[in-house]
N, C-alpha and C positions, 0 to 999 in steps of 0.2 A: 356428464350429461345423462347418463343410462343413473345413477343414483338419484341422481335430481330428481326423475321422474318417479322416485317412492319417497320422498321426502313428505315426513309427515311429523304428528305430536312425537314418535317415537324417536326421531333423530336429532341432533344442534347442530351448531356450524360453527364452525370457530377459526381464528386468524393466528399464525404466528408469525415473528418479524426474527429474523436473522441478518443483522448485514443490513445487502440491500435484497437478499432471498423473502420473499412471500409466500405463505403457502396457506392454499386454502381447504378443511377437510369439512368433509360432511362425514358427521360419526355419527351412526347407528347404537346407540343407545340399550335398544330392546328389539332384538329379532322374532319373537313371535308373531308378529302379524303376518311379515314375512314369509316365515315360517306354515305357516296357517293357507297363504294365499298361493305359495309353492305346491300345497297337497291337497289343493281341491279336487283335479281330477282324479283323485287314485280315491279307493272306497276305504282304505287304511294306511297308517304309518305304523311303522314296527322302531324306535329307539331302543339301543341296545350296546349296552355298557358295563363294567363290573363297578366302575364309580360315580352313578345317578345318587348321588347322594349329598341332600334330603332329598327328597322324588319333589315334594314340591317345589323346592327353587325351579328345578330341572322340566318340571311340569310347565310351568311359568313364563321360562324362556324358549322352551320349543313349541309352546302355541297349545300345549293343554287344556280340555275342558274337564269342568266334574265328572261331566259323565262316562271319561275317559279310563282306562285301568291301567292298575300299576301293578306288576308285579314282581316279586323279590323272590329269588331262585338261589340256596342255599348253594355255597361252593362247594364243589366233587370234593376236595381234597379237605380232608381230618383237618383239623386248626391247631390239634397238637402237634402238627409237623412243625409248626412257625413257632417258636419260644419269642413272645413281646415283651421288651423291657421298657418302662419309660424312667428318665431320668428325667430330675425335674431340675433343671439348670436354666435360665435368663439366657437367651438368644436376641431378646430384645436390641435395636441397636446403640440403645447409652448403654448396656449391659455387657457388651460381646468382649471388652477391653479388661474386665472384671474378668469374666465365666472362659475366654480361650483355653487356660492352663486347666482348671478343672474338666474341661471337656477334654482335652485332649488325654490327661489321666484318665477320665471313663473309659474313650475310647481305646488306651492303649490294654488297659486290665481287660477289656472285654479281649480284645485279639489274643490275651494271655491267656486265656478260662477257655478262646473255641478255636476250631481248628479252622481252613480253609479260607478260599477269596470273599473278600468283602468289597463293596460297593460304599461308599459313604456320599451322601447328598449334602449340597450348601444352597442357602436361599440366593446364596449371590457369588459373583467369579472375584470379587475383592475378598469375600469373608472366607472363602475355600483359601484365596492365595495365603491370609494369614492362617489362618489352623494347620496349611500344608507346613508353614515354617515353624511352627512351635513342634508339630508333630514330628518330623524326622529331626528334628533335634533331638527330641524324647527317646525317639524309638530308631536311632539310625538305624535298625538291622531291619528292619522291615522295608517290603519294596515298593514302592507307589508310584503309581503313575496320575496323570494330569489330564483332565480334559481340556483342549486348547480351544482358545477362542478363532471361529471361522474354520472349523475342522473341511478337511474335504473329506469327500467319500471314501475315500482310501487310507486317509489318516483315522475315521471312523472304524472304519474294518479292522485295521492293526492295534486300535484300543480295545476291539470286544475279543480279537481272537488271540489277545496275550490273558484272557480269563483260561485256563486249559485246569483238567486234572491232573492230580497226582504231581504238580510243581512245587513249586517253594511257592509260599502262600504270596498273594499281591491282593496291594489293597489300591482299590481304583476312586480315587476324587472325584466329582463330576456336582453339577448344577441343578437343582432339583426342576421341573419342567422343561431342560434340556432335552437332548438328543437321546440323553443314552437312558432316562426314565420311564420312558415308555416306547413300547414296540420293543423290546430287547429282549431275547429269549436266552438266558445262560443256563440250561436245565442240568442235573446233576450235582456232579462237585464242583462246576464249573464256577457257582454262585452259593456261596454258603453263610452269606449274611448280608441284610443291610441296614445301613444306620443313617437316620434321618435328621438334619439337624434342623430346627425350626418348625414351624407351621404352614411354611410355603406361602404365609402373605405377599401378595404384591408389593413392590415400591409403589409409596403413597407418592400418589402426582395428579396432575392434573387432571386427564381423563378419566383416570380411579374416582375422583372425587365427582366429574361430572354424574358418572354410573352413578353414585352414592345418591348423591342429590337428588335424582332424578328417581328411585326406587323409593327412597325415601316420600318422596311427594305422592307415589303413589299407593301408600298402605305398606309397605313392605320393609323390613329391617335394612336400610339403605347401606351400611356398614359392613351386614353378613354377605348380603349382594357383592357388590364392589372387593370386597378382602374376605373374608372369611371363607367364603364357599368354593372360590376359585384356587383359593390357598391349600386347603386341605385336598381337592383331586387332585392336586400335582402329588400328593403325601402318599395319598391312596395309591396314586401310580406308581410312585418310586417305587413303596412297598411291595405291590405289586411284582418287579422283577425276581423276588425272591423262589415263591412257590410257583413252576410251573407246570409240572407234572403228578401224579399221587408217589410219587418217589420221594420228592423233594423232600429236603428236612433245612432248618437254618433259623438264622435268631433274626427277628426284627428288632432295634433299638431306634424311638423317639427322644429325642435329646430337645425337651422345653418343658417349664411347668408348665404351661397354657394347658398341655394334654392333660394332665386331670383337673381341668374347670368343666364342669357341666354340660356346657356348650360344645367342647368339642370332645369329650367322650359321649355324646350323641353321635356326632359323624364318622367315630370308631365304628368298622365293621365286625360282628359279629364273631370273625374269625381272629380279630385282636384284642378281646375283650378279654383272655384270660391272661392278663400281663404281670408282670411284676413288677415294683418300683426299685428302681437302681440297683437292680439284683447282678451288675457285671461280676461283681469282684467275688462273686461266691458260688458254688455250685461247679456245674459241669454240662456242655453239653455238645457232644457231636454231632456237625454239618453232616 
């Protein structure tokens, strides 16, 4: 009832049928007006993120006017700390059945080439479950662990604190916009690489598609809306666990062509912009 009462052009309504279960949602759409109607009595809002990016989507959907300012605040830390590799490999999902074994070879030469714990993201808990199987096939010696589905808080705590120094190396699986992608602080040795697989698009479904339509209809790339933008901050953040201090040192690895299409070496930040292409299998670099 309390929604109803802001139902407006910005929101639909839609019905599902399960069974003899009903359910009826009122989905909000576009929160800016929202947004906008939240912050009348304060004389400012302050938004404040390391991944606003493009500032305009983000403009957009937090209730933005022109006359508003954006500003872009260089990271404290060197960007040669981060070594970025991109691997241009098919993630896509007719592709994943194709590209498993050669990812899984990247990813083993790279853990061959660097020292320390790594992190590796999946856009999904089926595409981890297979790559976990090919990869300790490959690599029985190496130790991994799993992010389980409905972790509790205690089972959460026991996955970040088997990250330690100075151990036998482990490599941690996990879900890209999960739990353990952002907020997670492994500073030191504790974190010395991560490797991203995909672009973080959404599962195409219903809703995705409503978003789409609906940005689309009004002026706006309805596609980068709905998948594209959403996709890459989860990217951003994963990345993100790597460097957290001016100490930090460690490789990031993007595992999809996509990342050198135009489009989303735009949404590259600055600080991954001096990358290498498929450079695991050569060189040297220590965590």
């Amino acid at each position: 009832m309390k929604i109803a009462r802001l139902y407006d052009k910005r929101f639909t309504s839609y019905m599902t049928l399960e069974g003899s279960d009903v359910q009826l949602k009122l989905f909000c759409l576009d929160p800016s007006h929202q947004l906008k109607q939240m912050g009348k009595g304060f004389r400012s809002k302050i938004f404040f993120s390391a991944t606003l990016t493009p500032a305009g989507y983000y403009m957009d959907l937090l209730g933005g006017k022109a006359e508003d300012y954006v500003v872009s605040i260089p990271s404290p830390f060197q960007r040669e700390n981060a070594e970025v590799i991109i691997q241009p490999l098919s993630t896509r999902y007719r592709d994943r059945e194709h590209t498993i074994e050669p990812m899984v070879q990247f990813i083993v030469d790279l853990l061959q080439q660097r020292e320390g714990n790594f992190l590796v993201f999946f856009p999904s808990y089926k595409y981890m479950l297979q790559v976990y199987e090919q990869f300790t096939a490959t690599a029985p010696g190496e130790k991994v662990i799993l992010q389980e589905t409905s972790m509790t808080e205690e089972r959460r705590e026991d996955f970040l604190n088997s990250f330690q120094e100075n151990e036998d190396r482990l490599v941690g699986f996990a879900v890209l916009g999960g739990i353990f992608s952002e907020g997670v602080d492994l500073k030191g040795d504790r974190l010395s690489g991560v490797i991203i697989v995909g672009v973080g698009l959404p599962q195409i479904g219903f809703e995705r598609d409503i978003i789409k339509d609906h940005f689309q209809a009004n002026g706006h790339n309805g596609y980068n809306y709905a998948y594209v933008y959403p996709g890459m901050n989860k990217v951003l953040q994963a990345g993100g666990r790597l460097i957290r201090t001016d100490t930090d040192h460690g490789t990031i690895a993007l595992i999809d062509d996509r990342f050198l299409q135009p489009m989303y070496q735009e949404l590259l930040p600055y600080e991954w912009q001096h990358y290498s292409v498929g450079g695991a299998a050569s060189g040297s670099f220590r965590g």
